[in-house]
C-alpha positions in Angstrom: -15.0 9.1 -15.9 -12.9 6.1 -16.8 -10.0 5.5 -14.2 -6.6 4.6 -15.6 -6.0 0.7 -15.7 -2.9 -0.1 -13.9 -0.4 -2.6 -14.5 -1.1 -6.6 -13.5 2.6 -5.5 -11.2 0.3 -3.1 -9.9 -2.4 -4.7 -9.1 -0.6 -7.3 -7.6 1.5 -5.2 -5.0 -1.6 -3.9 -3.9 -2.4 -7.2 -2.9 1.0 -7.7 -1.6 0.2 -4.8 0.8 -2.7 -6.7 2.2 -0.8 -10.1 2.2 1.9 -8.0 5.0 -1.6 -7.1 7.1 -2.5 -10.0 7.2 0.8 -11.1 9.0 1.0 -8.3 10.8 -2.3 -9.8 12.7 -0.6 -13.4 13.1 -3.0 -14.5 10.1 -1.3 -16.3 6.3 0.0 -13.9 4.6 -2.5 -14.3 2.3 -3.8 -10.8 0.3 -6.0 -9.6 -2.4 -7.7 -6.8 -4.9 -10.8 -7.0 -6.8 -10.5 -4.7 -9.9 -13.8 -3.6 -12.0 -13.0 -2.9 -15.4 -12.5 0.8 -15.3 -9.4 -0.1 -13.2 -11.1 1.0 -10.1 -10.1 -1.6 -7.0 -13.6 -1.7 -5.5 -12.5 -4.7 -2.7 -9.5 -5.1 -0.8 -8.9 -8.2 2.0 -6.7 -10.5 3.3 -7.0 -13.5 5.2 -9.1 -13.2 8.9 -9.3 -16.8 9.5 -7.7 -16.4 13.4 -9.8 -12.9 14.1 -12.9 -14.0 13.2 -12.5 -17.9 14.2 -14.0 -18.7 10.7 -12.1 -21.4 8.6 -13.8 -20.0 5.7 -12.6 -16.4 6.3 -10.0 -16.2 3.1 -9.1 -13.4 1.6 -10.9 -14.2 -1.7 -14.3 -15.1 -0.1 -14.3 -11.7 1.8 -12.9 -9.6 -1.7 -15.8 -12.0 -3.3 -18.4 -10.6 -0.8 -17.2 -6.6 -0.7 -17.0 -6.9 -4.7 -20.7 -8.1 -5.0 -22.1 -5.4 -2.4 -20.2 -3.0 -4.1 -21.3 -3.5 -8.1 -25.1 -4.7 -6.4 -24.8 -8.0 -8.0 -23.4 -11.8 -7.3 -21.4 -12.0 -11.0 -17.5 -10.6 -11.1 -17.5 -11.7 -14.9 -16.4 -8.4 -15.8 -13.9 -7.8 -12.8 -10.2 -9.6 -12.2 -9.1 -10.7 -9.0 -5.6 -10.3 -8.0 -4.2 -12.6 -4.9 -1.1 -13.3 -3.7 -1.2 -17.2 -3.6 -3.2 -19.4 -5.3 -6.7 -20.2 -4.1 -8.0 -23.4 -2.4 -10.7 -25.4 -3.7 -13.3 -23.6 -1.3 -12.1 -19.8 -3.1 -12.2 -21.7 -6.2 -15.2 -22.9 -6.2 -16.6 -19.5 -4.9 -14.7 -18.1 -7.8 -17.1 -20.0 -10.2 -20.0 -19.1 -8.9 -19.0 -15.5 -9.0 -18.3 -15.9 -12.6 -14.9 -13.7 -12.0 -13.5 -12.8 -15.3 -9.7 -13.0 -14.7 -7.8 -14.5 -12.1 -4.2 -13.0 -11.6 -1.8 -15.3 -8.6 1.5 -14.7 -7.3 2.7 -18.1 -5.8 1.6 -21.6 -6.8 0.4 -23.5 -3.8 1.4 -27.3 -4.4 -0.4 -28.3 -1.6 -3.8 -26.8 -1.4 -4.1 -25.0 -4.4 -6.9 -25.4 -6.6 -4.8 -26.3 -9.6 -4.1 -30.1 -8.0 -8.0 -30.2 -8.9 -7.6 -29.0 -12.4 -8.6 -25.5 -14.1 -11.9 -26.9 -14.3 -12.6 -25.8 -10.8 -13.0 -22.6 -12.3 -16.0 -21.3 -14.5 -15.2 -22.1 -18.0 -14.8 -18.3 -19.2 -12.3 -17.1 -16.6 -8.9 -16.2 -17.8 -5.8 -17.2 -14.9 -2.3 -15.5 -15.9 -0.4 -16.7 -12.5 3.4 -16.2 -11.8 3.1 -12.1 -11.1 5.8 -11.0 -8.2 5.8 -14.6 -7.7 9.1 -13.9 -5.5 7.5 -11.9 -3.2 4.3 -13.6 -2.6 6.4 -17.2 -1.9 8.9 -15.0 0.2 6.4 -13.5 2.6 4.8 -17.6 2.7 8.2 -19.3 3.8 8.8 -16.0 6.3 5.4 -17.0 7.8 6.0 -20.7 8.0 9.4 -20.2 9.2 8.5 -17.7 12.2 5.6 -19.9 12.9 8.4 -23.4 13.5 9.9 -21.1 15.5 7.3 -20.2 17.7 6.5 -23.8 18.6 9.9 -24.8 18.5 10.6 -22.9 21.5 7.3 -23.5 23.5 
């Protein structure tokens, strides 16, 4: 039975939802949702970097990982991935490989973002729409870095 596809606002606040776990555990507020094409979510993360002392713990890499185990296969080309801030070269890369279909991101991330790379990072039939609750996903990333100045300013 086909599920009803939900909105890319949606999606995206579902993510948001797992960004605000992720700093509730001291980790970047980094979140996302894998979507299948009946509109199912079938993997939901967020960043475990500091839990699982694993640089390479991001929020898409684990989402990449669930989502394969969960459709039995290594190619997303028919799912969308919704994260809250733009993917690093590593997710990027990883990305590729997976073959995702659609990439949906919040906030833009100048500094480590994929896009200072080019699109190309991507494989060449993935669609990227970026700019969804861009707001929120760049509030909860300033809130972070803020809190986290804090902290070492007064240690």
């Amino acid at each position: 039975m086909p599920l009803h596809i939900q909105s890319d606002d949606y999606y995206m606040d579902q993510a948001l939802i797992q960004a605000e776990k992720a700093l509730e555990q001291g980790e970047v507020p980094v979140g996302c949702v894998l979507v299948a094409p009946n509109g199912m979510i079938i993997a939901k993360s967020h960043n475990q970097t500091e839990m699982l002392n694993d640089v390479t713990a991001h929020a898409e890499m684990i989402a990449i990982t669930a989502g394969s185990d969960h459709i039995g296969g290594k190619y997303l080309s028919q799912c969308t991935l919704y994260v809250t801030l733009e993917p690093c070269p590593m997710c990027a890369a990883a990305l590729r490989w997976a073959q995702i279909g659609k990439l949906v991101y919040g906030a833009e991330d100048a500094k480590n973002g994929y896009m200072r790379f080019g699109n190309e990072m991507l494989h060449p039939k993935t669609k990227v729409l970026f700019g969804i609750r861009q707001d929120r996903c760049e509030q909860l990333m300033k809130d972070f870095f803020q809190q986290l100045r804090l902290k070492k300013g007064s240690s």
